[in-house]
PAROMI-211064 format. One record per atom (N, C-alpha, C, O): z negated, x negated, y; atom name; residue in one letter. Coordinates in steps of 0.2 Angstrom, whole numbers, always signed. Each point is the difference from the previous one (the first is absolute). Layout:
@up = Z, east = X, north = Y, atomo = CA, residuo = A;
...
***
This chain:
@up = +22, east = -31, north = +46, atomo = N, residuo = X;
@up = +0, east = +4, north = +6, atomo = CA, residuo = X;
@up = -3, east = +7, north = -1, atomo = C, residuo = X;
@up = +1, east = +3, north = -5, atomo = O, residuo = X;
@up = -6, east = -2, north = +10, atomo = N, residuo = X;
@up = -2, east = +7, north = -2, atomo = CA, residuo = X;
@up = +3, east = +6, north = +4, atomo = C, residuo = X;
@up = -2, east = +0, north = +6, atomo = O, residuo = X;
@up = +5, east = +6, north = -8, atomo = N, residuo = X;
@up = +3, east = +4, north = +4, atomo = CA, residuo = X;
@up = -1, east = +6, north = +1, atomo = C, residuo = X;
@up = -5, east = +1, north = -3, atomo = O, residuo = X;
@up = +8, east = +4, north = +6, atomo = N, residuo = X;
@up = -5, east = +6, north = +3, atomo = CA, residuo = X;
@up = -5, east = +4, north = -3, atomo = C, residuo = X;
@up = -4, east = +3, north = +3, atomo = O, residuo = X;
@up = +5, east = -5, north = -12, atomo = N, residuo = X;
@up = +0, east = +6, north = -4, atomo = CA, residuo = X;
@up = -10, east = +0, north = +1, atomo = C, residuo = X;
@up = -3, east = +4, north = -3, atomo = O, residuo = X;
@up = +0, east = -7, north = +6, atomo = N, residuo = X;
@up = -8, east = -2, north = -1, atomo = CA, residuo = X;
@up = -1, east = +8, north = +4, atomo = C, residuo = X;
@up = -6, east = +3, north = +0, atomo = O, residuo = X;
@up = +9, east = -2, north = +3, atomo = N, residuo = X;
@up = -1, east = +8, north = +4, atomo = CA, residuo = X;
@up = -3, east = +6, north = -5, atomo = C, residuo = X;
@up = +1, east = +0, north = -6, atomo = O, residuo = X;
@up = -5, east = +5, north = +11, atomo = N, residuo = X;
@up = +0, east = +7, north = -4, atomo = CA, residuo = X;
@up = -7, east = -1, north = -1, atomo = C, residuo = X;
@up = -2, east = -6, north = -1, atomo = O, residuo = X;
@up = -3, east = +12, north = +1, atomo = N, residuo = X;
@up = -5, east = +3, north = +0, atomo = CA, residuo = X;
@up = -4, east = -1, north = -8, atomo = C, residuo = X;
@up = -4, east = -3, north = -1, atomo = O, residuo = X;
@up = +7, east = +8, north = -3, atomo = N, residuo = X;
@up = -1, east = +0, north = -7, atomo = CA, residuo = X;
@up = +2, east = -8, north = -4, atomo = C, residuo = X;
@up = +5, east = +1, north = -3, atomo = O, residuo = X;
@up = -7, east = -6, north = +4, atomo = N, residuo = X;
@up = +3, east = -5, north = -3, atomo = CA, residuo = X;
@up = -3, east = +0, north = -7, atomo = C, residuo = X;
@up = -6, east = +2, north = -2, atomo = O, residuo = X;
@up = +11, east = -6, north = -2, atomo = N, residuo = X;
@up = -7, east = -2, north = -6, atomo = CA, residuo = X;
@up = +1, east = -8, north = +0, atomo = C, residuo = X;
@up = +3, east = -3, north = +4, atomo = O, residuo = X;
@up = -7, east = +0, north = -10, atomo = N, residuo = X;
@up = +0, east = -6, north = -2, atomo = CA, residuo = X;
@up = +1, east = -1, north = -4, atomo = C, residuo = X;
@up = -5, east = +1, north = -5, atomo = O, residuo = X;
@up = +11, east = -5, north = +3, atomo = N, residuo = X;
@up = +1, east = -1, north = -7, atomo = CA, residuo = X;
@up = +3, east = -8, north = -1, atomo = C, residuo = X;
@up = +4, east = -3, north = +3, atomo = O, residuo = X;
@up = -7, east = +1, north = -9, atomo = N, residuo = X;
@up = +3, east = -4, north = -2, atomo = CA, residuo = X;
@up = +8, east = -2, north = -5, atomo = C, residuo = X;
@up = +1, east = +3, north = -5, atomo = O, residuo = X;
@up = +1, east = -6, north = +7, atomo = N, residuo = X;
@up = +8, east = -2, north = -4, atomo = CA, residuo = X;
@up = -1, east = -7, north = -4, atomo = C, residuo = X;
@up = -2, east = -5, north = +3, atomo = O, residuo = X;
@up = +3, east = +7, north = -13, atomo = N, residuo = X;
@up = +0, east = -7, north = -1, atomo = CA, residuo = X;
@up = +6, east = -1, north = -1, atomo = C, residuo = X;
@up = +3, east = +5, north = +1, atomo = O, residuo = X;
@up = +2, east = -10, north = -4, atomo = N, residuo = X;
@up = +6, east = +1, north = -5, atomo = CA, residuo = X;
@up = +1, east = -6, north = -1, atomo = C, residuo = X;
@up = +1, east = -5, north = +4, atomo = O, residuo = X;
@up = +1, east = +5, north = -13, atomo = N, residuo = X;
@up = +2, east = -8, north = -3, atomo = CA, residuo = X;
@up = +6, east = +4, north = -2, atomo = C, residuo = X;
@up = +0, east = +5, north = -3, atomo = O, residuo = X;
@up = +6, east = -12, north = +8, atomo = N, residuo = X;
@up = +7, east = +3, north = -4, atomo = CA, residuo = X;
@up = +3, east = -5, north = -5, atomo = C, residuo = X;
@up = -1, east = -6, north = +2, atomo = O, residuo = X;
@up = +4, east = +6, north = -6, atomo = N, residuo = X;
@up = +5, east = -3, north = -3, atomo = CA, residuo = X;
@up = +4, east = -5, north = +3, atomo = C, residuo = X;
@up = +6, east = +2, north = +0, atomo = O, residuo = X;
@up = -7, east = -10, north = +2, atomo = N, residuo = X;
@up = +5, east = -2, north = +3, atomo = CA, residuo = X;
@up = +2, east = -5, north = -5, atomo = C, residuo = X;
@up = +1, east = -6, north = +3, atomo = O, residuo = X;
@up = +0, east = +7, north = -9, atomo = N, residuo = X;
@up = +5, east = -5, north = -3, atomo = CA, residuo = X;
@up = +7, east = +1, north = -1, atomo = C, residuo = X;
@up = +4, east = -1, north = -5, atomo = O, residuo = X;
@up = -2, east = +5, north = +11, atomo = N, residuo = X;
@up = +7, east = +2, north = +2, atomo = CA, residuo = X;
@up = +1, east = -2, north = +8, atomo = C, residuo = X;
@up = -4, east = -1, north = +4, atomo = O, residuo = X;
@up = +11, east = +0, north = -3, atomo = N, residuo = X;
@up = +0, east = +0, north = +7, atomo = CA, residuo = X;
@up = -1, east = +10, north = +4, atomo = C, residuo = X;
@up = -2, east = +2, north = +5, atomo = O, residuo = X;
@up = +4, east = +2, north = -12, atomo = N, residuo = X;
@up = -1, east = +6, north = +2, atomo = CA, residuo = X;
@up = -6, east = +3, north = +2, atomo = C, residuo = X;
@up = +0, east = +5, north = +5, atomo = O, residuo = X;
@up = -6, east = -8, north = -10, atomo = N, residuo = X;
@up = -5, east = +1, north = +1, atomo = CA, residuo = X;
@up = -6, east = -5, north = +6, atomo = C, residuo = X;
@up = -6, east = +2, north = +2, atomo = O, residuo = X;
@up = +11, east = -9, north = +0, atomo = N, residuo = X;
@up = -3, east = +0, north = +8, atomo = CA, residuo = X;
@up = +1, east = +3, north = +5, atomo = C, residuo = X;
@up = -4, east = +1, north = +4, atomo = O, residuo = X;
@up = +10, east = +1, north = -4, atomo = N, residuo = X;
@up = +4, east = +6, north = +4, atomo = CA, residuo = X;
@up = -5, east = +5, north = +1, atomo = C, residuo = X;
@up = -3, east = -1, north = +6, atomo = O, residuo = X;
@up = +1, east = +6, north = -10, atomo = N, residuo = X;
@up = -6, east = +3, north = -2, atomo = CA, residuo = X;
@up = -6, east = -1, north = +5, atomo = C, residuo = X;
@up = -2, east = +3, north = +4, atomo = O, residuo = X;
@up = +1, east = -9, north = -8, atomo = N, residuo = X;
@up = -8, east = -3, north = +4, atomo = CA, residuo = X;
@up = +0, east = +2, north = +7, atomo = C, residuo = X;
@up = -4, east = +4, north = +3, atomo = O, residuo = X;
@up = +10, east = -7, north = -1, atomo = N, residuo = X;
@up = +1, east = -2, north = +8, atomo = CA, residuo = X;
@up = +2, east = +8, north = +4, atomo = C, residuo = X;
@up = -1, east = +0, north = +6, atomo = O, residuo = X;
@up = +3, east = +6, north = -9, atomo = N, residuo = X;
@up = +2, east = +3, north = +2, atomo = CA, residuo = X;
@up = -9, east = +6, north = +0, atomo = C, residuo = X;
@up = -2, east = +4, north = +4, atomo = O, residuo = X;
@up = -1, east = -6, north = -11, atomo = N, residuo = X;
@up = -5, east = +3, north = -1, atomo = CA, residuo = X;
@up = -7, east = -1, north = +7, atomo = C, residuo = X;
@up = -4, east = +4, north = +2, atomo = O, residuo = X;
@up = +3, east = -12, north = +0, atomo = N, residuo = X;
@up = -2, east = -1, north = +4, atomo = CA, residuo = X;
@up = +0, east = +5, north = +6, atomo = C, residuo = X;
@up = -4, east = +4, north = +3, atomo = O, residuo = X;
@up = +13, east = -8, north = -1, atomo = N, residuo = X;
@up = +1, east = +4, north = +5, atomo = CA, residuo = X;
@up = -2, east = +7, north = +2, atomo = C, residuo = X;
@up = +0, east = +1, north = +6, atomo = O, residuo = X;
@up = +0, east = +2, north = -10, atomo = N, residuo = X;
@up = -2, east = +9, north = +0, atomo = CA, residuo = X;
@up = -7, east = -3, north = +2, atomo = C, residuo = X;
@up = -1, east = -1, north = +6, atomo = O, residuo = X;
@up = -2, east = +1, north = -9, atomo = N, residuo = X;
@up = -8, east = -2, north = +2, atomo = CA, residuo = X;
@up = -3, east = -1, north = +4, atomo = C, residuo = X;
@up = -5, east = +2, north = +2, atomo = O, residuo = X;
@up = +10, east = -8, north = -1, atomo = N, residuo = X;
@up = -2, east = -3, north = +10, atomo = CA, residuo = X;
@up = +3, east = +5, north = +4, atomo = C, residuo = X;
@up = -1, east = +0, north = +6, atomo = O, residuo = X;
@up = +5, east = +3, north = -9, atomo = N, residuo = X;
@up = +1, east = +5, north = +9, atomo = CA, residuo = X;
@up = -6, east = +5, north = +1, atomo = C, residuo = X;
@up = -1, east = +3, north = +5, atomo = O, residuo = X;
@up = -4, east = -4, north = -12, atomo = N, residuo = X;
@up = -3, east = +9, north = +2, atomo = CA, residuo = X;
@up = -9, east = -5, north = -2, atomo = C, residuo = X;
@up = -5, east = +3, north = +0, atomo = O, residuo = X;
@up = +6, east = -10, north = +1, atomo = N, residuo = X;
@up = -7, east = -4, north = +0, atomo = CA, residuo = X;
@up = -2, east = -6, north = +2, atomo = C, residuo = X;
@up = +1, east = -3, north = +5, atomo = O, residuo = X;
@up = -4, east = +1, north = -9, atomo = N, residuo = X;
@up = -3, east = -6, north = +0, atomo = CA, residuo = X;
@up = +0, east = -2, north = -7, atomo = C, residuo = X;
@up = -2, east = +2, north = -5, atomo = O, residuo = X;
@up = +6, east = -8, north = +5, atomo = N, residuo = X;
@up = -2, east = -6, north = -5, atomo = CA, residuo = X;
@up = -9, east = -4, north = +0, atomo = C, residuo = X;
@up = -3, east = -2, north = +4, atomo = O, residuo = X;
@up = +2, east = +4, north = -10, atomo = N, residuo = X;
@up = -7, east = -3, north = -1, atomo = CA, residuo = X;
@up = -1, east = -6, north = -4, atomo = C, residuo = X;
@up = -4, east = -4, north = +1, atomo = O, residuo = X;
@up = +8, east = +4, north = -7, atomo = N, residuo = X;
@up = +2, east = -4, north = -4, atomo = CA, residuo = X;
@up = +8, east = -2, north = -2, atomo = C, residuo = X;
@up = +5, east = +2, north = +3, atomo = O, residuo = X;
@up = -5, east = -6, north = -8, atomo = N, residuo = X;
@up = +9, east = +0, north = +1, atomo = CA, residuo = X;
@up = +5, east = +9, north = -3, atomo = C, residuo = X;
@up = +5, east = +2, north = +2, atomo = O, residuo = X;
@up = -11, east = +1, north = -8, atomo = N, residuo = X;
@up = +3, east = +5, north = -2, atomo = CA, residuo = X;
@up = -4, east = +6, north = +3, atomo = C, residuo = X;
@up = +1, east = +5, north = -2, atomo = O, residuo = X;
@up = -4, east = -6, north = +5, atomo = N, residuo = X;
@up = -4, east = +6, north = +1, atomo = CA, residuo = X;
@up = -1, east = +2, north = +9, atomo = C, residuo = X;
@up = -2, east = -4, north = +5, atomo = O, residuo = X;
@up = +3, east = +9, north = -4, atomo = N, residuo = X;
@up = -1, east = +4, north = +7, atomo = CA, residuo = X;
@up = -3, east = +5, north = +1, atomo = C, residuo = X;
@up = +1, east = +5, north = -4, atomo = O, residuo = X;
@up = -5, east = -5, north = +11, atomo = N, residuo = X;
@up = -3, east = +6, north = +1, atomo = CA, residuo = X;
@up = +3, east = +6, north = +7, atomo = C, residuo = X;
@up = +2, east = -1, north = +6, atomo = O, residuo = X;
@up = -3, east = +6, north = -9, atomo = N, residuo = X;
@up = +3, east = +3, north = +6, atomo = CA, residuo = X;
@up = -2, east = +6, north = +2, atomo = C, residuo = X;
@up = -2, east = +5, north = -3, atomo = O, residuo = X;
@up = +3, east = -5, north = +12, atomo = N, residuo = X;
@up = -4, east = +7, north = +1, atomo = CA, residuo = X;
@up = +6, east = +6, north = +3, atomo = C, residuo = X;
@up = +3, east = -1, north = +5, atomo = O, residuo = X;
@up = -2, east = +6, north = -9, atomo = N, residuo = X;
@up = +5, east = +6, north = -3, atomo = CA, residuo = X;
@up = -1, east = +7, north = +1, atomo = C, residuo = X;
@up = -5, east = +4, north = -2, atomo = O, residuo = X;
@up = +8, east = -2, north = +5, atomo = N, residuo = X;
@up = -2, east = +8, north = -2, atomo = CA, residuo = X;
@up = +4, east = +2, north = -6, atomo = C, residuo = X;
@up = +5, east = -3, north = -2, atomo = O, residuo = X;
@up = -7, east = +8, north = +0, atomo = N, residuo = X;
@up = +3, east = +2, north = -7, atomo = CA, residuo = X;
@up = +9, east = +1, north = -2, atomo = C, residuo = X;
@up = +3, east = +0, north = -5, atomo = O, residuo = X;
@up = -1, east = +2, north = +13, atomo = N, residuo = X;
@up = +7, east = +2, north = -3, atomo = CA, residuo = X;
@up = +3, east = -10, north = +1, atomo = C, residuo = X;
@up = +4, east = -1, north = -4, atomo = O, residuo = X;
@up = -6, east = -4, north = +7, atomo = N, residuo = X;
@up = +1, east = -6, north = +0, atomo = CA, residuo = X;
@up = +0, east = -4, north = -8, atomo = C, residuo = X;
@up = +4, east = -4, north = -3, atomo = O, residuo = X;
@up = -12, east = +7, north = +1, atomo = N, residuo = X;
@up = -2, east = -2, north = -6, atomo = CA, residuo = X;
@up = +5, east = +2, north = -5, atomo = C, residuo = X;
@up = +2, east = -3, north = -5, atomo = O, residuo = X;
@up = +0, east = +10, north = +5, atomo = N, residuo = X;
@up = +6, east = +1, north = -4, atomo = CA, residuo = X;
@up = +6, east = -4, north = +1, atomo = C, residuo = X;
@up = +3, east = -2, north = -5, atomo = O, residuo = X;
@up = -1, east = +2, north = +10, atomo = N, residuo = X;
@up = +6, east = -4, north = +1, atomo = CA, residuo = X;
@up = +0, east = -7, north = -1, atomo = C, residuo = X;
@up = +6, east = -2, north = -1, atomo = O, residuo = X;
@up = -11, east = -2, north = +2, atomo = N, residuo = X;
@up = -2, east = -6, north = -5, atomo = CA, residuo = X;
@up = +1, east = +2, north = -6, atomo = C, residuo = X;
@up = +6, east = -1, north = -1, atomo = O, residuo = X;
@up = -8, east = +3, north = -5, atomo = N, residuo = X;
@up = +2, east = +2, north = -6, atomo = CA, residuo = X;
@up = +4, east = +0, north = -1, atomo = C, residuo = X;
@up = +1, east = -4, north = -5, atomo = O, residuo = X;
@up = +4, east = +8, north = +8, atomo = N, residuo = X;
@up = +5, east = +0, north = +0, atomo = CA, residuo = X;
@up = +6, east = -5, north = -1, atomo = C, residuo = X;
@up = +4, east = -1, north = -4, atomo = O, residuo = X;
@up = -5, east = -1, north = +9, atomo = N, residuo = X;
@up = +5, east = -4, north = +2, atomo = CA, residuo = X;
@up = -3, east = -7, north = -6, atomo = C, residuo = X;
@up = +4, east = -1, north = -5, atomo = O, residuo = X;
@up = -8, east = -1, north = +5, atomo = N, residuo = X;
@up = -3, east = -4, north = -6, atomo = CA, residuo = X;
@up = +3, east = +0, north = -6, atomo = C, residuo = X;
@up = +3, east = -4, north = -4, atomo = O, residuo = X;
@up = -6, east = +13, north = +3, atomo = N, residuo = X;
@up = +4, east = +1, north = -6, atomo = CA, residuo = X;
@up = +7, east = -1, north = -3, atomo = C, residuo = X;
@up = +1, east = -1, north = -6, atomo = O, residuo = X;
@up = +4, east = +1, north = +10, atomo = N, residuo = X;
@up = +8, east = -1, north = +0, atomo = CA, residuo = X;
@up = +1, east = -6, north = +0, atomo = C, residuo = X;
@up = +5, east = -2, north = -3, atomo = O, residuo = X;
@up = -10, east = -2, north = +6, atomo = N, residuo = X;
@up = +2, east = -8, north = -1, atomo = CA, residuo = X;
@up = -3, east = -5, north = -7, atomo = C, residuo = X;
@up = +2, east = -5, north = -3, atomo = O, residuo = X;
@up = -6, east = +10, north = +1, atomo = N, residuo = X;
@up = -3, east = -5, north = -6, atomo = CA, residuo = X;
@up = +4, east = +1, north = -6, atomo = C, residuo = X;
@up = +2, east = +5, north = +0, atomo = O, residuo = X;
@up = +0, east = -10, north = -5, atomo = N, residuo = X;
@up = +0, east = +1, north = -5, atomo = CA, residuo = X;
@up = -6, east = +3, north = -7, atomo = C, residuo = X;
@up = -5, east = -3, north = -1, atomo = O, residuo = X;
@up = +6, east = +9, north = -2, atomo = N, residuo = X;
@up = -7, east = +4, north = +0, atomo = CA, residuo = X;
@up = -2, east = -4, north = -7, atomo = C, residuo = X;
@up = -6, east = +0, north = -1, atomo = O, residuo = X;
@up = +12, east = -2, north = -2, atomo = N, residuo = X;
@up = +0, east = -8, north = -8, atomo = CA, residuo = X;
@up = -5, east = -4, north = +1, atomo = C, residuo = X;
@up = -5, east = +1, north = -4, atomo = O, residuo = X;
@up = +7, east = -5, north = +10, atomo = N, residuo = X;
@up = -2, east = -6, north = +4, atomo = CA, residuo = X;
@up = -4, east = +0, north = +3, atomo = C, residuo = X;
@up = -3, east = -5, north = -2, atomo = O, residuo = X;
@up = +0, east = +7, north = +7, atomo = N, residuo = X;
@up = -4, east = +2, north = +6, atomo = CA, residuo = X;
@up = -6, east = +5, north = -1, atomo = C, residuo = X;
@up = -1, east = +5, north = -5, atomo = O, residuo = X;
@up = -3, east = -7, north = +9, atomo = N, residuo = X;
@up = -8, east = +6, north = +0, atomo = CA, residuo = X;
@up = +3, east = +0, north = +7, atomo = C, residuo = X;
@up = +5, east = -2, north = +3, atomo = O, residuo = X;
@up = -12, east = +7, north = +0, atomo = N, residuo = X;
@up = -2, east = +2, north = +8, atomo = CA, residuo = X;
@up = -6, east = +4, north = -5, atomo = C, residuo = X;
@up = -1, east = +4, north = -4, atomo = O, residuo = X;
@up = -4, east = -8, north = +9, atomo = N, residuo = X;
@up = -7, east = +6, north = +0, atomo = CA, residuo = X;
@up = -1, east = +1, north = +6, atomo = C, residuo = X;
@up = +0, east = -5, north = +3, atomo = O, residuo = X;
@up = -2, east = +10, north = +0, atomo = N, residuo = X;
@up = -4, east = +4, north = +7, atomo = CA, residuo = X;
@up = -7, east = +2, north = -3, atomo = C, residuo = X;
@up = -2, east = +3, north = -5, atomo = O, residuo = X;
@up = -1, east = -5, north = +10, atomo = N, residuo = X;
@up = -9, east = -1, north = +1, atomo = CA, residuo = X;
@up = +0, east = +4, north = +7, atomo = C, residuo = X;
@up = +4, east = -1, north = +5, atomo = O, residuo = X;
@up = -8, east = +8, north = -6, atomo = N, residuo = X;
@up = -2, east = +2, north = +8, atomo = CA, residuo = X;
@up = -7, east = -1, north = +1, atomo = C, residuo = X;
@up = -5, east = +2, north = -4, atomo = O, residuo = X;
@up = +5, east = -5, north = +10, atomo = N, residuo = X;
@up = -6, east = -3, north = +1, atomo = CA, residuo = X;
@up = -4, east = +5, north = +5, atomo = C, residuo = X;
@up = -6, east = -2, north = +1, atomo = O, residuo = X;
@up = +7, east = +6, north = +1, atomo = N, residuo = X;
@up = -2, east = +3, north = +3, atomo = CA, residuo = X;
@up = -3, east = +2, north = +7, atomo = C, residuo = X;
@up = +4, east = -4, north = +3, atomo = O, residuo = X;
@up = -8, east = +7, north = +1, atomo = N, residuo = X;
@up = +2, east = -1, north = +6, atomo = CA, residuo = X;
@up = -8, east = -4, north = +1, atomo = C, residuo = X;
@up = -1, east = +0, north = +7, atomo = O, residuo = X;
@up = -4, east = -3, north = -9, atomo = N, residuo = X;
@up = -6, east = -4, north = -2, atomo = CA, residuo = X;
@up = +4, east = -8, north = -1, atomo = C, residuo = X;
@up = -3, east = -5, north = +0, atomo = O, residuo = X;
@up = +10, east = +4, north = -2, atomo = N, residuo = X;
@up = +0, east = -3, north = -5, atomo = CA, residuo = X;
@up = -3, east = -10, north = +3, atomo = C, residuo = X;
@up = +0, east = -5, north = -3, atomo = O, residuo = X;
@up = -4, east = +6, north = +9, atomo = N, residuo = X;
@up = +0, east = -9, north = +3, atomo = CA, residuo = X;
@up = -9, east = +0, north = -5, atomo = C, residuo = X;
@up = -4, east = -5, north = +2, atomo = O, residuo = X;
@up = +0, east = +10, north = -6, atomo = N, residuo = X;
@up = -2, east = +0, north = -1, atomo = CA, residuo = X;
@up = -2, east = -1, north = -8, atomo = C, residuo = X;
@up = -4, east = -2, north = -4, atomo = O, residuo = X;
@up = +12, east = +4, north = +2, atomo = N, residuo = X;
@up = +0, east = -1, north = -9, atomo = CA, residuo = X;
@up = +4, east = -8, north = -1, atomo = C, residuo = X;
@up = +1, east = -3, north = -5, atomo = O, residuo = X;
@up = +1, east = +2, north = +12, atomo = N, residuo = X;
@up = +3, east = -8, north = -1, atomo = CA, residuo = X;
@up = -1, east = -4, north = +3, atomo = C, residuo = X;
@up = -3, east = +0, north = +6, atomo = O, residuo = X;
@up = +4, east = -8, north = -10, atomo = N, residuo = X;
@up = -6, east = -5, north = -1, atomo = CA, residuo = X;
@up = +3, east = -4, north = +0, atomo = C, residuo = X;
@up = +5, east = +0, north = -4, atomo = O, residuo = X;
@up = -4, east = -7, north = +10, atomo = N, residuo = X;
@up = +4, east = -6, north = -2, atomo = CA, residuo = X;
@up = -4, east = -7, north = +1, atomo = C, residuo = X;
@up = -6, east = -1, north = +1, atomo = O, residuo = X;
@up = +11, east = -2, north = -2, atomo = N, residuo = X;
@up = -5, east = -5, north = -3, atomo = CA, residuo = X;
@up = +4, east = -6, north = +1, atomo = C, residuo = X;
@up = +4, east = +1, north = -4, atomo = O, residuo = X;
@up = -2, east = -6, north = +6, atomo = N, residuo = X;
@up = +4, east = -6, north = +1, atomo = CA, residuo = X;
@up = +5, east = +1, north = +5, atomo = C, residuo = X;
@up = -2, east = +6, north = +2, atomo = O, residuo = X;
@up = +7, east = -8, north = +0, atomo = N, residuo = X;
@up = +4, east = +0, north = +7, atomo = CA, residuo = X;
@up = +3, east = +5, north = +0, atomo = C, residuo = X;
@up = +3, east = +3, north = -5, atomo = O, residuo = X;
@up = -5, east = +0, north = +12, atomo = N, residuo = X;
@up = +3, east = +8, north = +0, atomo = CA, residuo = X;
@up = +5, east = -2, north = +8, atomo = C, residuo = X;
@up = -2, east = -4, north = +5, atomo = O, residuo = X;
@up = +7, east = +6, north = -6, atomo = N, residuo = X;
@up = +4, east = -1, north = +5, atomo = CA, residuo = X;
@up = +4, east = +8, north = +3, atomo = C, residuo = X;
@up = +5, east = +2, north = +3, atomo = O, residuo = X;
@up = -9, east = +2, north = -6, atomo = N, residuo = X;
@up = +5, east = +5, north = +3, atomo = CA, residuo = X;
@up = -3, east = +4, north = +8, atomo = C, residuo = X;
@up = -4, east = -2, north = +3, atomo = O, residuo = X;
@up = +8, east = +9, north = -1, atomo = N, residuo = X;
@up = -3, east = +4, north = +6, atomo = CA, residuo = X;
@up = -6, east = +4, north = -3, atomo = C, residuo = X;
@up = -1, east = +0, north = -6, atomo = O, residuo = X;
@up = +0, east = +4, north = +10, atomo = N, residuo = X;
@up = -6, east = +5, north = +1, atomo = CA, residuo = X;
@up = +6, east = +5, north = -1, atomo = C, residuo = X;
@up = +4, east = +1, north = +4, atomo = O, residuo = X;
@up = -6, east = +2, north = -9, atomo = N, residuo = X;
@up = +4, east = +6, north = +1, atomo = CA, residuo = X;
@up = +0, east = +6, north = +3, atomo = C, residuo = X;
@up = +5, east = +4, north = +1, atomo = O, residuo = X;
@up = -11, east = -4, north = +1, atomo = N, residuo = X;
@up = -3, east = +3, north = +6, atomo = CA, residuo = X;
@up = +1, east = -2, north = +8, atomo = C, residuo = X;
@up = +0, east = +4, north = +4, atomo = O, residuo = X;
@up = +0, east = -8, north = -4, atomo = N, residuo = X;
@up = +1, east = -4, north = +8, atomo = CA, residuo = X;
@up = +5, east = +0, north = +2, atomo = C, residuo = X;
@up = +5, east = +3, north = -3, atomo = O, residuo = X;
@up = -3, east = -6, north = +10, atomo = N, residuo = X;
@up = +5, east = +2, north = +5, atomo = CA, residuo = X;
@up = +6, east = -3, north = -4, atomo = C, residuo = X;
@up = -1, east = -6, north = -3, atomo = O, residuo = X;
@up = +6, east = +9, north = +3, atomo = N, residuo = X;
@up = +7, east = -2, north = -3, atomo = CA, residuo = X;
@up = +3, east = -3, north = +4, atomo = C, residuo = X;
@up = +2, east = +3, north = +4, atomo = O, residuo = X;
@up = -1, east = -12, north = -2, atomo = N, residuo = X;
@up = +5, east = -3, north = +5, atomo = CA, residuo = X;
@up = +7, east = -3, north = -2, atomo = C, residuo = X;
@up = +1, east = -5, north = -4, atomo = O, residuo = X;
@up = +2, east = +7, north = +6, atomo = N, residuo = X;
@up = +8, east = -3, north = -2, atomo = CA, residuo = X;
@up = +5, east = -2, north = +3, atomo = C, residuo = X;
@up = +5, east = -2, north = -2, atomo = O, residuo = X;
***
C-alpha cells in the first residue's frame, strides 16, 4: 500500500537496499518490520529493495526509523539517491510489475 508520504514539491529519489539477518526469529521480525517502514514511504521493486519519492525531512525520517530497527552486527541498509533525472539512469529488463512513480496515485 502506498500512502500519503508521495506528497511535496522538493522530492528526491532514492533507492533502499537491505539484507537482514533472518536466522533468528528475531531477525525476521526485523525483516518484516524493515520492509514495512519502506512500503509506507514507496515502492517495492524487488524483494529487498525500494524506491521512493521523499522530501528530505521524510528521507531523514526513513533513516531513522530504519536505523533503530536494524541490527547494526547483522544487518546492512544502503540508500542510493537517484535523483530527480533518475527514469534515465535506470534500466530494466525482465518482468517489471511496479507503478509509475510519477503517475496518478489510485487507492
Amino acid at each position: 500500500m502506498v500512502t500519503h508520504h508521495l506528497c511535496g514539491s522538493d522530492n528526491v529519489y532514492i533507492l533502499i537496499t537491505y539484507d537482514i539477518n533472518t536466522t533468528s526469529k528475531s531477525g525476521r521480525r526485523r525483516l518484516r518490520r524493515v520492509a514495512k517502514i519502506c512500503q509506507d514511504y514507496g515502492q517495492r521493486v524487488q524483494n529487498s529493495v525500494f524506491e521512493c519519492k521523499v522530501d528530505e525531512g521524510q528521507f531523514r525520517t526513513i533513516k531513522h526509523l530504519l536505523e533503530k530497527t536494524i541490527d547494526h552486527q547483522k544487518d546492512s541498509l544502503r540508500f542510493y539517491r537517484l535523483g530527480k533525472n533518475y527514469r534515465k539512469t535506470v534500466e530494466e529488463m525482465g518482468r517489471n510489475e511496479v507503478y509509475d512513480i510519477e503517475g496518478p496515485l489510485i487507492l
